[in-house]
C-alpha positions in Angstrom: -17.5 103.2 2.2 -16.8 106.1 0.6 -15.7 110.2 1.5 -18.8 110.9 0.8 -20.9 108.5 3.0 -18.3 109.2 5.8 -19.2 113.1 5.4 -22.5 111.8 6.4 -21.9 109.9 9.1 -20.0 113.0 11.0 -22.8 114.9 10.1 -25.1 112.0 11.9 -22.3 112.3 15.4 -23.0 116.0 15.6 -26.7 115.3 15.5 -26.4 112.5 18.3 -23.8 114.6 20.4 -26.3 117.5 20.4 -29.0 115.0 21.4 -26.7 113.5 23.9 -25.8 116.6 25.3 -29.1 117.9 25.8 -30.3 114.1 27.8 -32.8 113.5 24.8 -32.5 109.8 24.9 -35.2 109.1 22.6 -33.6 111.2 19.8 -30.5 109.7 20.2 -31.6 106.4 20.0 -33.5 107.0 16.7 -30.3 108.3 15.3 -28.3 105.7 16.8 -30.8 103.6 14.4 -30.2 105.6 11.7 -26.3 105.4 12.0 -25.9 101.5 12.2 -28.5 101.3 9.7 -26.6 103.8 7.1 -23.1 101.7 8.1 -24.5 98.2 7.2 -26.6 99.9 4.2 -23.2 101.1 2.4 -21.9 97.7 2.2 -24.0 96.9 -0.4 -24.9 93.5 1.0 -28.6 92.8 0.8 -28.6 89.6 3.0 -26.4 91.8 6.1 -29.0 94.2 5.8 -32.0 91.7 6.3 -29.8 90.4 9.2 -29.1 93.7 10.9 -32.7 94.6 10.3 -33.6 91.3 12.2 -31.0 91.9 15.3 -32.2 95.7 15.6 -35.6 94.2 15.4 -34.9 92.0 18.5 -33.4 94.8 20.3 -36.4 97.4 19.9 -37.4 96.7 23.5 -33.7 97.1 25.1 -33.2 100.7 23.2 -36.1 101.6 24.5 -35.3 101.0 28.2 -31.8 100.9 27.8 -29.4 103.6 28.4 -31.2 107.0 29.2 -28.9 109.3 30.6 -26.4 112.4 29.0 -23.4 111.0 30.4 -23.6 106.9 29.0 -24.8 108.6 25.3 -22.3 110.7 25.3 -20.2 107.7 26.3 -21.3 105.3 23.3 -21.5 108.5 21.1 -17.2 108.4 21.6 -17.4 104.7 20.5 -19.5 105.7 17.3 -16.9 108.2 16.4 -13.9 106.0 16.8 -16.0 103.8 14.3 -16.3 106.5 12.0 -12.1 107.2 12.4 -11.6 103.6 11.6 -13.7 103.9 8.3 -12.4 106.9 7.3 -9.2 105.1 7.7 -10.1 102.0 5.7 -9.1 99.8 8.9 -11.4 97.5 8.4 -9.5 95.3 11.7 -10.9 98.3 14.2 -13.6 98.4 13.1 -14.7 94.7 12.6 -13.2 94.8 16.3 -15.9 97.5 17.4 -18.9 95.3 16.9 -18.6 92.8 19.7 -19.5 88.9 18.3 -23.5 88.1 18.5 
């Protein structure tokens, strides 16, 4: 991943904190989308994409009614920015460690 593409993703945390902050779960959620989906896009790997396209597909129904309030996005939104830490870092052992086995 590069500086660039990291820029990016800070710029996406500030956009999910602000929607954290202000409790507006459905925001969040479509930019929680768009972060995992720019991650797994910069690897370049067309068949991880189709994959992560699939899971995300399967989990539509579960973002929707899943977690709502400021606290809990806030909460996942510290998780997201350790990510981006590890990235930035190149330490590709935290972050492979960040996404729980499926």
């Amino acid at each position: 991943i590069s500086d660039e593409e990291i820029s990016e993703l800070r710029v996406k945390l500030a956009e999910m904190d602000e929607a954290a902050t202000a409790g507006d779960a459905p925001k969040f959620n479509a930019l929680n989308l768009q972060f995992h989906n720019f991650i797994v896009a910069s690897t370049g790997n067309s068949r991880l994409v189709r994959a992560e396209r699939a899971v995300m597909t399967e989990f539509k129904l579960f973002r929707k009614h899943g977690v709502t309030d400021s606290k809990a996005l806030l909460a996942a939104n510290v998780e997201h920015k350790a990510i981006v830490d590890a990235l930035a870092e190149r330490d590709a052992t935290t972050v492979g460690g960040a996404f729980p086995a499926i």
